[in-house]
PDB file with SEQRES, HELIX, SHEET and CRYST1 records, atoms N, CA, C and O in Angstrom:
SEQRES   1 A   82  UNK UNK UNK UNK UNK UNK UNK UNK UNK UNK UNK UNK UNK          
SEQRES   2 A   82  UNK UNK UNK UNK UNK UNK UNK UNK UNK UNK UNK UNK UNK          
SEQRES   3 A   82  UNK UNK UNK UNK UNK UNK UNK UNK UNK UNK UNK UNK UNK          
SEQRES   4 A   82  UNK UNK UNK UNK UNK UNK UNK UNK UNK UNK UNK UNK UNK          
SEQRES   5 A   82  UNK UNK UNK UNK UNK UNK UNK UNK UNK UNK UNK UNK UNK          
SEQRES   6 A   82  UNK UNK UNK UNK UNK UNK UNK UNK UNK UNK UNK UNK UNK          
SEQRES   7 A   82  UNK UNK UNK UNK                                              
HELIX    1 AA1 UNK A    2  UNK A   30  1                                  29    
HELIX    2 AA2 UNK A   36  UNK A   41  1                                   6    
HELIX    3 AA3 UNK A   43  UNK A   45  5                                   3    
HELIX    4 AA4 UNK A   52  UNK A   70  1                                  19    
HELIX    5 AA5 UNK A   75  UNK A   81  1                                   7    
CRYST1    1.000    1.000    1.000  90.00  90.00  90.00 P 1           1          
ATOM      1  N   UNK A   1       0.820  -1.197   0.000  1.00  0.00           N  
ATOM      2  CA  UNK A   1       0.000   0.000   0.000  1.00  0.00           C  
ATOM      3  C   UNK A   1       0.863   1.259   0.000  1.00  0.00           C  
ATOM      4  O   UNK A   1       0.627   2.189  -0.771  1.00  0.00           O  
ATOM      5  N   UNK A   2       1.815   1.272   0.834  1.00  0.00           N  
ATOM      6  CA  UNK A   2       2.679   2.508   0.903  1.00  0.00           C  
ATOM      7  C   UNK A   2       3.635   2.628  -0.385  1.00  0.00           C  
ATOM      8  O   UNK A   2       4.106   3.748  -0.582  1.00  0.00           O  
ATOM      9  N   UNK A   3       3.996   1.541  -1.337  1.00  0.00           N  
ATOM     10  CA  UNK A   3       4.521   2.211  -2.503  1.00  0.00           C  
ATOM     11  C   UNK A   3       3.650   2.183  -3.638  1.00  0.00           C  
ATOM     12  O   UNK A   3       4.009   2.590  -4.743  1.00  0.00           O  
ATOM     13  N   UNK A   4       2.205   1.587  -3.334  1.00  0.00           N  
ATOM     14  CA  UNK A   4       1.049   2.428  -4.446  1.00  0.00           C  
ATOM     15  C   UNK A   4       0.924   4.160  -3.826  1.00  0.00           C  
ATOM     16  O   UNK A   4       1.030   5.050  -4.669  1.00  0.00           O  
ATOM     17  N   UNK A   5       0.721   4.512  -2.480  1.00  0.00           N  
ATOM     18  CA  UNK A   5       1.066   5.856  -2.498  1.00  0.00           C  
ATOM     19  C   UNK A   5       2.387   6.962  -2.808  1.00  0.00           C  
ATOM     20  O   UNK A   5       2.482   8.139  -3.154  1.00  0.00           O  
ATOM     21  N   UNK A   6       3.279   5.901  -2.486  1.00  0.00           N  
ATOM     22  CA  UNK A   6       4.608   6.743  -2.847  1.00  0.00           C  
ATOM     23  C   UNK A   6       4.717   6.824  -4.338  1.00  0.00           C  
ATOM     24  O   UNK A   6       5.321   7.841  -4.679  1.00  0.00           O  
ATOM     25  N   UNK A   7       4.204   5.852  -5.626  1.00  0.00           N  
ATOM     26  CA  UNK A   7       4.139   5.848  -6.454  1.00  0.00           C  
ATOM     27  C   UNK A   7       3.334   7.165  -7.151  1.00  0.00           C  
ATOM     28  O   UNK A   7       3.774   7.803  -8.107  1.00  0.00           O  
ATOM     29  N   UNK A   8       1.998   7.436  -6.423  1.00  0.00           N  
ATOM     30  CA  UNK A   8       0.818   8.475  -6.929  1.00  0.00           C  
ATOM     31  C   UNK A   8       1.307   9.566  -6.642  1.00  0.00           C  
ATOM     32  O   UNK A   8       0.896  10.562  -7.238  1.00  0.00           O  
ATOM     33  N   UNK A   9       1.995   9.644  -5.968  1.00  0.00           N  
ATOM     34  CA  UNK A   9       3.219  11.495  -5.484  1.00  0.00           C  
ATOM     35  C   UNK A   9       3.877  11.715  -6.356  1.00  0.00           C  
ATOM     36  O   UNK A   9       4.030  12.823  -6.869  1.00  0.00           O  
ATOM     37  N   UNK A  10       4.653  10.165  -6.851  1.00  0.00           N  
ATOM     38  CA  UNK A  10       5.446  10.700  -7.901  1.00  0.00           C  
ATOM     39  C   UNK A  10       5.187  11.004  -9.211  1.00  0.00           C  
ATOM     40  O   UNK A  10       6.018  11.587  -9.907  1.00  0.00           O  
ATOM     41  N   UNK A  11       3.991  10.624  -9.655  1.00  0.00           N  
ATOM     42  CA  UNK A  11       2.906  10.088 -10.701  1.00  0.00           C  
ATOM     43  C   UNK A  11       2.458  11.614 -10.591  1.00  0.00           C  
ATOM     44  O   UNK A  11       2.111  12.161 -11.638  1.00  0.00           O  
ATOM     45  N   UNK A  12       2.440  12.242  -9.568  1.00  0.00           N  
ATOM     46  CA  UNK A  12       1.331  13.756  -9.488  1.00  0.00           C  
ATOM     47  C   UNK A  12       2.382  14.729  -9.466  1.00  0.00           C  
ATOM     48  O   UNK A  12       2.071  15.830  -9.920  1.00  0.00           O  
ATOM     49  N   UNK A  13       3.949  14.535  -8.905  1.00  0.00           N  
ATOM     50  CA  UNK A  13       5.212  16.090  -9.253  1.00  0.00           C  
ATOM     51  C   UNK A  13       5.486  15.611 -10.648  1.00  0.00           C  
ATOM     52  O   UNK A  13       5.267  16.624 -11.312  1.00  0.00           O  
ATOM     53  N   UNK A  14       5.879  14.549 -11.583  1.00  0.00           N  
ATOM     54  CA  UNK A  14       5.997  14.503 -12.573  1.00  0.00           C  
ATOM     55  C   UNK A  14       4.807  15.440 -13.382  1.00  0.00           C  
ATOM     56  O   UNK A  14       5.179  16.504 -13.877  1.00  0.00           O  
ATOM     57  N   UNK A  15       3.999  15.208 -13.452  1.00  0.00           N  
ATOM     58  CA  UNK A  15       2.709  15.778 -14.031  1.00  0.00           C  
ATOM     59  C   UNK A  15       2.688  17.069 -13.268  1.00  0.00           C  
ATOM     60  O   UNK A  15       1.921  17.557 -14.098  1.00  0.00           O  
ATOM     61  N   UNK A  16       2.891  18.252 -12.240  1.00  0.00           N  
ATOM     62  CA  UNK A  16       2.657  19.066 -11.834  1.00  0.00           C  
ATOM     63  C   UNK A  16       3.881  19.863 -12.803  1.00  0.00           C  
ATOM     64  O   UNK A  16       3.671  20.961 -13.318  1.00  0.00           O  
ATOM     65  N   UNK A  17       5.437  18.958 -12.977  1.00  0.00           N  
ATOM     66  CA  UNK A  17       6.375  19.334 -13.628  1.00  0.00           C  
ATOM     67  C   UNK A  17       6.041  19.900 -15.052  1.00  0.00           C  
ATOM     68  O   UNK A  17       6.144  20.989 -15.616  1.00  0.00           O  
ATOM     69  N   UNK A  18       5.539  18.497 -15.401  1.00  0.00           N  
ATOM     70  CA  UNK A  18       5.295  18.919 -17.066  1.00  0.00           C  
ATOM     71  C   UNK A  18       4.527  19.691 -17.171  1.00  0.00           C  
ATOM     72  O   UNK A  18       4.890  20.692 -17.789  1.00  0.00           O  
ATOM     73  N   UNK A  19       3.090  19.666 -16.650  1.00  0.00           N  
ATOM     74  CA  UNK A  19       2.278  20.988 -16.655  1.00  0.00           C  
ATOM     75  C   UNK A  19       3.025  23.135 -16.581  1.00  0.00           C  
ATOM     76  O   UNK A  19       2.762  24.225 -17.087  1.00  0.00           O  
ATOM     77  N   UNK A  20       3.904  22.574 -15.691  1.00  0.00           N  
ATOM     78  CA  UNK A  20       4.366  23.540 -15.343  1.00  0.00           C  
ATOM     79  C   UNK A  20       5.237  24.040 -16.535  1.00  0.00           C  
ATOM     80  O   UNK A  20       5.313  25.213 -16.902  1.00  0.00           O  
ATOM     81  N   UNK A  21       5.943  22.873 -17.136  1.00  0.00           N  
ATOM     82  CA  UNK A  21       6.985  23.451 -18.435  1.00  0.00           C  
ATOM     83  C   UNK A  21       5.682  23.622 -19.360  1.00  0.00           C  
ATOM     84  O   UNK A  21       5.915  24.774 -19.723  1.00  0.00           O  
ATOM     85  N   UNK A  22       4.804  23.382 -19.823  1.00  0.00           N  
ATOM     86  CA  UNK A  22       3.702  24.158 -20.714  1.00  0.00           C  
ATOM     87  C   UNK A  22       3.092  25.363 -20.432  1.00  0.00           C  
ATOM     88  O   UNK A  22       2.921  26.276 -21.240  1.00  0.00           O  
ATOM     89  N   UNK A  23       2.790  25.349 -19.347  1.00  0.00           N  
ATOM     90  CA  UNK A  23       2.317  26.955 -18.872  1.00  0.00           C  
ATOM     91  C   UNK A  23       3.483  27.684 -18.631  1.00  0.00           C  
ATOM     92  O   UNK A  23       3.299  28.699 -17.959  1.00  0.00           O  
ATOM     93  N   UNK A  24       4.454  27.496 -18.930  1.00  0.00           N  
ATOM     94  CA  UNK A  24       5.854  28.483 -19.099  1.00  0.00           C  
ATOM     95  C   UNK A  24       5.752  28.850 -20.432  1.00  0.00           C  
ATOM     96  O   UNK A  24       5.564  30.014 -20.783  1.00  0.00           O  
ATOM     97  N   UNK A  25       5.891  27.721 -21.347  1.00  0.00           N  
ATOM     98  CA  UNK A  25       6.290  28.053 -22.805  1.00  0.00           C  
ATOM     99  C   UNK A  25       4.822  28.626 -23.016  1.00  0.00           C  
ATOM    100  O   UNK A  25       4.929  29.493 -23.884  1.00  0.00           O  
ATOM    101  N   UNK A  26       3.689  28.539 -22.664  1.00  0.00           N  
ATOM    102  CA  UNK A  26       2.962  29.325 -23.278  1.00  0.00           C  
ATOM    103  C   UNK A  26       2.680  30.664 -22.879  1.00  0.00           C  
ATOM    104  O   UNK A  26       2.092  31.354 -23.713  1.00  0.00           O  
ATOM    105  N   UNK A  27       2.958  31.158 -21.831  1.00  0.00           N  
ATOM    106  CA  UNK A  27       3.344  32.672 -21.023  1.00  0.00           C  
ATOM    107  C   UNK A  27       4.711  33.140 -21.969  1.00  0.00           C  
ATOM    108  O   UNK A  27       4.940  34.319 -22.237  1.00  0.00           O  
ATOM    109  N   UNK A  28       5.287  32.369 -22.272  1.00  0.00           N  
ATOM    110  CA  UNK A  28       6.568  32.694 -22.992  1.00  0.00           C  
ATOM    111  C   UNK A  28       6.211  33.600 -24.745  1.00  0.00           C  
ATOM    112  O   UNK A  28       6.655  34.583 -25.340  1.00  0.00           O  
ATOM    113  N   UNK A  29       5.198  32.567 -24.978  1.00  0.00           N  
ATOM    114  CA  UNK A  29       4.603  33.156 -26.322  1.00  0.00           C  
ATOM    115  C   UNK A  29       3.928  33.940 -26.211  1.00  0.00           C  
ATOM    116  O   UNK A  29       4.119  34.930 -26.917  1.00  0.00           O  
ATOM    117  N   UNK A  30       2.697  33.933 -25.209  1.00  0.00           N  
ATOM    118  CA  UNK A  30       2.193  35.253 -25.343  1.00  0.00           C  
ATOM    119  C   UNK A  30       2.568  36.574 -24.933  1.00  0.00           C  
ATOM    120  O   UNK A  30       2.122  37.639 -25.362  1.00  0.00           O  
ATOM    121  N   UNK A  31       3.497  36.370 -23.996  1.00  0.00           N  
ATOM    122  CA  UNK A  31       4.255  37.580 -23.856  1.00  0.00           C  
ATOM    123  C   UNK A  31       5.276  37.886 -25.557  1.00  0.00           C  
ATOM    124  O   UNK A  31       5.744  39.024 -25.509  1.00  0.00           O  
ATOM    125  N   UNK A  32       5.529  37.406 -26.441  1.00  0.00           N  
ATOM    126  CA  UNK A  32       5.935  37.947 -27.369  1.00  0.00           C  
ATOM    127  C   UNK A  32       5.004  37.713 -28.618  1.00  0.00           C  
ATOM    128  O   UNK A  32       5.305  37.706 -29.812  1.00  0.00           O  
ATOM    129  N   UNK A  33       3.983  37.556 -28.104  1.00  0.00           N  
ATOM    130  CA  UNK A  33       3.487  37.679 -28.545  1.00  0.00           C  
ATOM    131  C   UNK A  33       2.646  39.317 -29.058  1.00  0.00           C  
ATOM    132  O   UNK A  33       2.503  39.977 -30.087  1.00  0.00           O  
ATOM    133  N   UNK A  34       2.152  39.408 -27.217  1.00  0.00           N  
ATOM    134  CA  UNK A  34       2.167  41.021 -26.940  1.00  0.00           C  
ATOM    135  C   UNK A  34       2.982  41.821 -26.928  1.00  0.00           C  
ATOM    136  O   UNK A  34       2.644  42.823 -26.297  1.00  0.00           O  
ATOM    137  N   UNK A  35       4.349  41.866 -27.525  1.00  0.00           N  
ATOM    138  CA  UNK A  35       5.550  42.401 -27.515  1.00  0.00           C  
ATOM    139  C   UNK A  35       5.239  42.374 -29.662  1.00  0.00           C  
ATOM    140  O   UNK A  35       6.100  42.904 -30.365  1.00  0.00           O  
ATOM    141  N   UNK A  36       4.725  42.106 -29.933  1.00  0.00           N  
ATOM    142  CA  UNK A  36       5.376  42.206 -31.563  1.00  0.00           C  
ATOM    143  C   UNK A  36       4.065  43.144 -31.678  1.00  0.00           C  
ATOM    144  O   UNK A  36       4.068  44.195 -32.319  1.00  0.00           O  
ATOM    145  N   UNK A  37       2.767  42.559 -30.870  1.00  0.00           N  
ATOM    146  CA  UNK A  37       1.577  43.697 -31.642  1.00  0.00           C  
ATOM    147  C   UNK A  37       1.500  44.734 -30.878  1.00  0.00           C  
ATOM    148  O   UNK A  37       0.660  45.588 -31.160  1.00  0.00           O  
ATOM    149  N   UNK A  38       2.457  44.931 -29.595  1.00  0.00           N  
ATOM    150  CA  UNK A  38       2.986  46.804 -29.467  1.00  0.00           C  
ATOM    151  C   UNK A  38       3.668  47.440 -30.383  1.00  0.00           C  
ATOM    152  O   UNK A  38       3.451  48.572 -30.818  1.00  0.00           O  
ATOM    153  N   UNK A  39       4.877  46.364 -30.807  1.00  0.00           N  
ATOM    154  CA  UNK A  39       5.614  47.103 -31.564  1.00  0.00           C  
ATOM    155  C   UNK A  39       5.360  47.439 -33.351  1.00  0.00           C  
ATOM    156  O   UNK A  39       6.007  48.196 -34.075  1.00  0.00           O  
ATOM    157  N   UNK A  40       4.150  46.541 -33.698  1.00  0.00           N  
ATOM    158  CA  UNK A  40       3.275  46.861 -34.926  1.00  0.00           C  
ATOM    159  C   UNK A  40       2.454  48.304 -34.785  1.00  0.00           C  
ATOM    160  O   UNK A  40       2.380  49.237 -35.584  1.00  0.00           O  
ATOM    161  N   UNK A  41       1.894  48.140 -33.523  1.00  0.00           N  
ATOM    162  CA  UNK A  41       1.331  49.543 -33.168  1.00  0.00           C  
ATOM    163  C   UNK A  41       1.983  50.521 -32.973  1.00  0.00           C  
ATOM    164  O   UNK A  41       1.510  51.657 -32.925  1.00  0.00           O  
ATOM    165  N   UNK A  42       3.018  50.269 -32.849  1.00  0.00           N  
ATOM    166  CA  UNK A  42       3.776  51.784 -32.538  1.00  0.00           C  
ATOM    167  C   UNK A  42       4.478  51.911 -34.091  1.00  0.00           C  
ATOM    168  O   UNK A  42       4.949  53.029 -34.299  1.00  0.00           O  
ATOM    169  N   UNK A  43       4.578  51.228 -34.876  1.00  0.00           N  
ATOM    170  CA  UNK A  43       5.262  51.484 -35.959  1.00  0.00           C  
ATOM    171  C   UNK A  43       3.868  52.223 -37.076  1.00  0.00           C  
ATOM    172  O   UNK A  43       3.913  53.199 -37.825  1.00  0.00           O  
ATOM    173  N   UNK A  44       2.830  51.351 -36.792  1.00  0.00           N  
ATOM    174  CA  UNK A  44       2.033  52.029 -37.269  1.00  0.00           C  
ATOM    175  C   UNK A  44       1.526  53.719 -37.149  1.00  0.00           C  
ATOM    176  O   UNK A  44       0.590  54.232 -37.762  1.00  0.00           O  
ATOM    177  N   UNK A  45       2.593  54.481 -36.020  1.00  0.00           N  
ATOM    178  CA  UNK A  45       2.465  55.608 -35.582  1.00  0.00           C  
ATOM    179  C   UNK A  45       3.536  56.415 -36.665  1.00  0.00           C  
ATOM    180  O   UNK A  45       3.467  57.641 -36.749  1.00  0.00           O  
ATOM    181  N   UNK A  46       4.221  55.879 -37.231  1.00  0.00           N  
ATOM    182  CA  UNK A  46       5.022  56.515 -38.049  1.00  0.00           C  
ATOM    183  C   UNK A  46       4.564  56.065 -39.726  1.00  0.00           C  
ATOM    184  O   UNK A  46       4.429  54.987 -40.304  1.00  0.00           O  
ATOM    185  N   UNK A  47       4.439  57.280 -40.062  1.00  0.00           N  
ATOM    186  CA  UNK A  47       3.459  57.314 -41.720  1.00  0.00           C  
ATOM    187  C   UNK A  47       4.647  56.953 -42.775  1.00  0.00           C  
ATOM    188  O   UNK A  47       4.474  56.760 -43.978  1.00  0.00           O  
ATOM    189  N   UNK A  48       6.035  56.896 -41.998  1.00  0.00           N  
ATOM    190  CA  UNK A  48       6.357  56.118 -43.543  1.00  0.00           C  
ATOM    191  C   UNK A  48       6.941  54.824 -43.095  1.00  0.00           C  
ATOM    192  O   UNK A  48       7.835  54.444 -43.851  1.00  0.00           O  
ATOM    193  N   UNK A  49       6.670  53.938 -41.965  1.00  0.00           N  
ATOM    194  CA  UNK A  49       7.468  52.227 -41.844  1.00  0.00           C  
ATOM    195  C   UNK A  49       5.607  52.225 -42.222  1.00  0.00           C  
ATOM    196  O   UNK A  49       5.492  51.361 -43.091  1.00  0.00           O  
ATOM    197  N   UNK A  50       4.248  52.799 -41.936  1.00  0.00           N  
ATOM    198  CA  UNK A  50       2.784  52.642 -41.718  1.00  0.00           C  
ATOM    199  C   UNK A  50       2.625  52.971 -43.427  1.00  0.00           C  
ATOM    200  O   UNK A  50       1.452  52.797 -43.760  1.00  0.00           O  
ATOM    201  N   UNK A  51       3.186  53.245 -44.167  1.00  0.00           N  
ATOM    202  CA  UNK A  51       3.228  53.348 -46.106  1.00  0.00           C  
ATOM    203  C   UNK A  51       4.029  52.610 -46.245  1.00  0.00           C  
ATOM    204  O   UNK A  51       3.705  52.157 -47.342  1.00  0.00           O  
ATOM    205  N   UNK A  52       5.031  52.012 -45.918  1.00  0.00           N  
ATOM    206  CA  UNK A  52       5.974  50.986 -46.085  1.00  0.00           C  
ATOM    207  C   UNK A  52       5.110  49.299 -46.025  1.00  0.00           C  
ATOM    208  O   UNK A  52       4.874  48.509 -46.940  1.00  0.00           O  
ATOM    209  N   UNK A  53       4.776  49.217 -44.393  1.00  0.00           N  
ATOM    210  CA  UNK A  53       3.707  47.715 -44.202  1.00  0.00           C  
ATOM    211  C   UNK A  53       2.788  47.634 -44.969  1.00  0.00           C  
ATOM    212  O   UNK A  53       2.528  46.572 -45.534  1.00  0.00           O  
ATOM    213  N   UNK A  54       1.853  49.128 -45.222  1.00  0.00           N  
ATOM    214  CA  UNK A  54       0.779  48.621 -46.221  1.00  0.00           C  
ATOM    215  C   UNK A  54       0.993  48.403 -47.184  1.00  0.00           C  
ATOM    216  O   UNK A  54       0.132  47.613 -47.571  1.00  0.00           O  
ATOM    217  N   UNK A  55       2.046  48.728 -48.352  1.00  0.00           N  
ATOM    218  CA  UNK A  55       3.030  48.812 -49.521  1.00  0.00           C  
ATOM    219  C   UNK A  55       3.084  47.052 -49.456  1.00  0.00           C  
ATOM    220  O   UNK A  55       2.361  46.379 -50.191  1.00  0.00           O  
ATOM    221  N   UNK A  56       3.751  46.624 -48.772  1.00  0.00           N  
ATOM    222  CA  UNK A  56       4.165  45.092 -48.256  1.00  0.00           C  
ATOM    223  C   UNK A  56       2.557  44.183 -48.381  1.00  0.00           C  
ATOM    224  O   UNK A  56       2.333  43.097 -48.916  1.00  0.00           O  
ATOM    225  N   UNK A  57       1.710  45.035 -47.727  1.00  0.00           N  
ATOM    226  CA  UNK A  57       0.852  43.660 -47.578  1.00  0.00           C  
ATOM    227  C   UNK A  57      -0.037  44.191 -49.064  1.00  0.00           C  
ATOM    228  O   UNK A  57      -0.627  43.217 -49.532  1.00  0.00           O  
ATOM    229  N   UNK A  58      -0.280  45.537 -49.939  1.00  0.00           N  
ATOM    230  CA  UNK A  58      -0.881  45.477 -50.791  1.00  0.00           C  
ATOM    231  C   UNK A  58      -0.228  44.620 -52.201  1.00  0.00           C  
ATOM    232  O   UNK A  58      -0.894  44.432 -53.219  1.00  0.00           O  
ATOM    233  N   UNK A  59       1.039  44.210 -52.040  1.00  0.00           N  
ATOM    234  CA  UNK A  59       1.727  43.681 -52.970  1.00  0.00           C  
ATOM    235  C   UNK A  59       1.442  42.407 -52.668  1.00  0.00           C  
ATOM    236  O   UNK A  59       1.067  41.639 -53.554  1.00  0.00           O  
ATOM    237  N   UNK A  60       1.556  42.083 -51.616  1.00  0.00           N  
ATOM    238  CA  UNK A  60       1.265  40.305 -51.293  1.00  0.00           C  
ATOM    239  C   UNK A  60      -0.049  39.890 -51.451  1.00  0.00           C  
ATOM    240  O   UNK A  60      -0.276  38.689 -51.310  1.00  0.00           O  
ATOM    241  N   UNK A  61      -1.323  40.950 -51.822  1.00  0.00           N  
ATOM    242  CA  UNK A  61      -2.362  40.837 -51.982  1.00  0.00           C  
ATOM    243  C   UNK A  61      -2.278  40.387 -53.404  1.00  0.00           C  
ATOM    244  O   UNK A  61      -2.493  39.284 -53.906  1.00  0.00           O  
ATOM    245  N   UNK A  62      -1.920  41.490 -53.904  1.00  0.00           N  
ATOM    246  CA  UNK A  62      -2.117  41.183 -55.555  1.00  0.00           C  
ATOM    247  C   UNK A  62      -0.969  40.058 -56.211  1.00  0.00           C  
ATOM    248  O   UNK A  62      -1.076  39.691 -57.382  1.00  0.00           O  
ATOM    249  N   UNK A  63      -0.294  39.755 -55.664  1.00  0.00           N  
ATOM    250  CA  UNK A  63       0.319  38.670 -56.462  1.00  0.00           C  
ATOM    251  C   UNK A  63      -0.695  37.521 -55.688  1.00  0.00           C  
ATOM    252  O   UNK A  63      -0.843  36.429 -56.236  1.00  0.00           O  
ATOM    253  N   UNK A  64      -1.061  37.677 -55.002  1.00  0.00           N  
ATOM    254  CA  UNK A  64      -1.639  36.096 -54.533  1.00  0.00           C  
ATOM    255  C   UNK A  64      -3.435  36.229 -55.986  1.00  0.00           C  
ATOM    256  O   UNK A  64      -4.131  35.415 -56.593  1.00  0.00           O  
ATOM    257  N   UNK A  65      -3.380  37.432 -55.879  1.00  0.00           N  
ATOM    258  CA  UNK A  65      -4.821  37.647 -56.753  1.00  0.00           C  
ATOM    259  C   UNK A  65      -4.226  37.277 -58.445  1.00  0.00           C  
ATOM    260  O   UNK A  65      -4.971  36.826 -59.315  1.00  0.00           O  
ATOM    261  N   UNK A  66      -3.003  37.528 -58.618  1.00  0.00           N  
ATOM    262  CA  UNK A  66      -2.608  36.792 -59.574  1.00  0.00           C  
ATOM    263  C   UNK A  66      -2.696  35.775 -59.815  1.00  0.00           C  
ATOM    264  O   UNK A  66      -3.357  35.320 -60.747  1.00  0.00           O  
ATOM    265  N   UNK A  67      -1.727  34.866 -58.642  1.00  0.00           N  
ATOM    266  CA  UNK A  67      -2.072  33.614 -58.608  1.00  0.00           C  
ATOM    267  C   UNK A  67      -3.245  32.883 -58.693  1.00  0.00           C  
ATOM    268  O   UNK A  67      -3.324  31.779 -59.231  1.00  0.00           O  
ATOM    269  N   UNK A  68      -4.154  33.481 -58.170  1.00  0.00           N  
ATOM    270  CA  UNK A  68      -5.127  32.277 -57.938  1.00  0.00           C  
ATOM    271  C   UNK A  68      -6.081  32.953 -59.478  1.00  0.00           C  
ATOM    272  O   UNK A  68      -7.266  32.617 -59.475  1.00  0.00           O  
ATOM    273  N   UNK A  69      -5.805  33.490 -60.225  1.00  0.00           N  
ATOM    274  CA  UNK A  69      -5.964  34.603 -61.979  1.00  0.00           C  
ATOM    275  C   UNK A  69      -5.107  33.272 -63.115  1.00  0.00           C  
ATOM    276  O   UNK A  69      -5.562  32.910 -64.200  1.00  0.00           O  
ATOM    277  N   UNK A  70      -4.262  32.935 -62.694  1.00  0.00           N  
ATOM    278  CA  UNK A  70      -3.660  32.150 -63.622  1.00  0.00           C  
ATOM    279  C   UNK A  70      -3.519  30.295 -63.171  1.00  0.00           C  
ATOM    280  O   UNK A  70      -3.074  29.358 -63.835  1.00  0.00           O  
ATOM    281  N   UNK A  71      -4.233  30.350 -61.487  1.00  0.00           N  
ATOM    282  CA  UNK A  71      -4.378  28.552 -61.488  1.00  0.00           C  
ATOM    283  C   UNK A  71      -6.209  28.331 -62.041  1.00  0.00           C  
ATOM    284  O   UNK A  71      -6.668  27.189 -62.065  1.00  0.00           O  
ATOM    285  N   UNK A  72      -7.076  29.524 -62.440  1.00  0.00           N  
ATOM    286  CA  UNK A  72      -8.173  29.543 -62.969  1.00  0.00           C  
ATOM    287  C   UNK A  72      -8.290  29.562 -64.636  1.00  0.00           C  
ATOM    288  O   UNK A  72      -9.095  29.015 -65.390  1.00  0.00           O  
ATOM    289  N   UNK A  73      -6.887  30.618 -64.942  1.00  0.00           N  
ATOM    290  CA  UNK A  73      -7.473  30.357 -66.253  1.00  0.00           C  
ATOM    291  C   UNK A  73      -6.185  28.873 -66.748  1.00  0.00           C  
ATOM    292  O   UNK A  73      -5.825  28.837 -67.924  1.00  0.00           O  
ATOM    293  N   UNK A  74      -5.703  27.936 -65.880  1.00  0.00           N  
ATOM    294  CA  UNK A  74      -5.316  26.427 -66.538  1.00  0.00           C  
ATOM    295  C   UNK A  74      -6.417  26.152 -66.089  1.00  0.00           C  
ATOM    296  O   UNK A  74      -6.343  25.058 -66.649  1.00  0.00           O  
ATOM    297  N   UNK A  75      -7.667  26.096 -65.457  1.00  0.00           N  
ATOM    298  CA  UNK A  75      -8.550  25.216 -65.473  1.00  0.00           C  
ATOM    299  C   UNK A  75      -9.804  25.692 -66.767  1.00  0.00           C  
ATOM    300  O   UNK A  75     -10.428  24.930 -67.505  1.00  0.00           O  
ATOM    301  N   UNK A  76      -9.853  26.861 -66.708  1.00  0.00           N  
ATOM    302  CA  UNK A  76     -10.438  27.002 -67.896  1.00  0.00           C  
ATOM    303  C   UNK A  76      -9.899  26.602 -69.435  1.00  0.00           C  
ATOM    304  O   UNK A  76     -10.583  26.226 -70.387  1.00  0.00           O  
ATOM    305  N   UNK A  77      -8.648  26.780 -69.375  1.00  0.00           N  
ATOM    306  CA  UNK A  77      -8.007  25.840 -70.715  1.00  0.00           C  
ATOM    307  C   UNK A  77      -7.846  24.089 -70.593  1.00  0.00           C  
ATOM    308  O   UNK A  77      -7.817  23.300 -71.538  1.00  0.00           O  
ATOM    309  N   UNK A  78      -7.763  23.806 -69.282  1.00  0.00           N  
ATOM    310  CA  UNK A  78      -7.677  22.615 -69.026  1.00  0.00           C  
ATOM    311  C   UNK A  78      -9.431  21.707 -69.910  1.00  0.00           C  
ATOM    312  O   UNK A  78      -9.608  20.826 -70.752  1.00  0.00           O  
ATOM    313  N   UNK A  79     -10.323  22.597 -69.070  1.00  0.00           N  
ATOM    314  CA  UNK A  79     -11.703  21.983 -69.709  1.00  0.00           C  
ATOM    315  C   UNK A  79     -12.392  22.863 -70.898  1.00  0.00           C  
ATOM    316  O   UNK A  79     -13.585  22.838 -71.199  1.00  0.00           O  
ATOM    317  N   UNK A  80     -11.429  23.598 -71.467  1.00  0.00           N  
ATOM    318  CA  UNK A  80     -11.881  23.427 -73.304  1.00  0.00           C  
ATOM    319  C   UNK A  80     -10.690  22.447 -73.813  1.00  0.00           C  
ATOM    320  O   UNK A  80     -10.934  22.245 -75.002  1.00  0.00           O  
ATOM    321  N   UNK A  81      -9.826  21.935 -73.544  1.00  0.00           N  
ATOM    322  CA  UNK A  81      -9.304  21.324 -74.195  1.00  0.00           C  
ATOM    323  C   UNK A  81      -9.603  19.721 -74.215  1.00  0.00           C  
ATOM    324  O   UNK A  81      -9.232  18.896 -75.050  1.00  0.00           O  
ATOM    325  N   UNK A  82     -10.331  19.545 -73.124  1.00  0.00           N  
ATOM    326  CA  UNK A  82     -11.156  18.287 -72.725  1.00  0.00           C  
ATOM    327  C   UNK A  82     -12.856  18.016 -73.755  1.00  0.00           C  
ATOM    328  O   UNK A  82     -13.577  17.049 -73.512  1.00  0.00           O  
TER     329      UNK A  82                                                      
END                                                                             
């Protein structure tokens, strides 16, 4: 009986351990997490890195609008040629 209990102690700091290394690494992320979208916000305070990001994401818009412009028209040549 006493090393089915000495067993469940150890069975419960193992598991209090590992728990504990997950709720680290995830305090870990969200703290940089909240550390990158201050520092998005504060960049967004300056009008030319804030014309620069939107520059960045309006270009990544339109090439993806490309892309998905030219995997439509192989399917439209794909089924006239069928």
């Amino acid at each position: 009986m006493a090393n089915f209990i000495k067993k469940a102690f150890e069975d419960m700091k193992e598991s209090a351990r590992a728990q504990h290394q997950v709720d680290k690494a995830q305090f870990e992320a969200h703290k940089s997490e909240s550390r990158a979208q201050w520092e998005e916000a504060k960049a967004m305070g300056d009008p030319e890195r804030r014309k620069a990001m939107m520059q960045a994401k309006h270009d990544k818009q339109i090439a993806e609008a490309k892309k998905r412009q030219e995997e439509a028209q192989a399917r439209i040549d794909s089924a006239k040629s069928n």
